[in-house]
C-alpha positions in Angstrom: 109.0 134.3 116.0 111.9 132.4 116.7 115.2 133.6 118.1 118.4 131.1 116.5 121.8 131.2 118.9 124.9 129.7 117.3 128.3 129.5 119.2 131.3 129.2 117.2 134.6 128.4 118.7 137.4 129.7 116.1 141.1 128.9 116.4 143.0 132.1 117.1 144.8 132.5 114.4 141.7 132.0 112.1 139.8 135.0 113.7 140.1 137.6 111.2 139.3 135.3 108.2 136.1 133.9 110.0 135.1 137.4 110.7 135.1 138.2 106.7 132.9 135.4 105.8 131.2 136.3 108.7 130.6 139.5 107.4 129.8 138.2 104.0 127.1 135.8 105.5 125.9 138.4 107.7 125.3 140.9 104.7 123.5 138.6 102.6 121.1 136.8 105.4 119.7 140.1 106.2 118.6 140.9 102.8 116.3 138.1 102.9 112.8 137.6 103.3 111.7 136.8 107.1 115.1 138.1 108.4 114.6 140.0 111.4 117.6 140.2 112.8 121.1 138.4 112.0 124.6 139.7 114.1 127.7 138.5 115.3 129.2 138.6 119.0 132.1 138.4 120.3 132.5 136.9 123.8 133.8 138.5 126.3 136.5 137.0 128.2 136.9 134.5 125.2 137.5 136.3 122.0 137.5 133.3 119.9 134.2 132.5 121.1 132.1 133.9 118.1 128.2 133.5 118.5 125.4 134.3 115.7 122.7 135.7 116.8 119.4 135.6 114.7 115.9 136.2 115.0 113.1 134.5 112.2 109.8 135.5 111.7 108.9 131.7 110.9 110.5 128.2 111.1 110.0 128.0 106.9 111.9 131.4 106.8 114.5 129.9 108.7 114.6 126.4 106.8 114.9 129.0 103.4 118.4 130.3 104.9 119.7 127.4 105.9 119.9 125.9 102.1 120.3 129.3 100.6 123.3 129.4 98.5 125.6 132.1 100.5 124.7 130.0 103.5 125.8 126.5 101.9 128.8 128.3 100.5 130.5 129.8 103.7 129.2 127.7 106.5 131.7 124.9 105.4 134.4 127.6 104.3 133.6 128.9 108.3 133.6 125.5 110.2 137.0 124.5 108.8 138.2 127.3 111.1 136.9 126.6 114.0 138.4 124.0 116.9 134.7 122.3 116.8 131.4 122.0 115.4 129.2 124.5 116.7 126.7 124.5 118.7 123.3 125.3 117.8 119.9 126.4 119.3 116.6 127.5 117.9 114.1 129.0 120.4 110.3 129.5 120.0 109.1 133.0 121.7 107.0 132.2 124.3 106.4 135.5 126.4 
């Protein structure tokens, strides 16, 4: 299983438009197969601090949702929001 963490940093006054590709991504990504788990959180003393949090039952599951077409669509649509590129990290259950 693997566990994916990405941290989005969205300018303020793109929040509400990130949130509904957000939502958009977030309803299509857990229709798909290998999808355990796919949300959005908000941070707390930052609100524009964004972070996706995703779990995969394999690395090729994964790799599928990362050239799917609503990802390739709105992850570009999403970044030009945001102040930077995110940051992104995939984790490999251990215990």
């Amino acid at each position: 299983m693997l566990k994916v963490v990405a941290k989005n940093y969205v300018k303020e006054e793109n929040l509400s438009e990130f949130l509904n590709l957000a939502q958009e991504l977030v309803l299509e990504t857990k229709k798909e197969n290998g999808s355990i788990s796919y949300n959005v959180y908000q941070d707390e003393t930052n609100s524009t601090i964004l972070t996706f949090i995703e779990e995969w039952q394999t690395k090729e599951c994964l790799n599928k949702h990362l050239s799917s077409k609503h990802f390739t669509k709105l992850i570009p649509l999403m970044s030009k929001l945001c102040t930077k590129e995110a940051d992104m990290n995939i984790y490999n259950k251990l215990i």
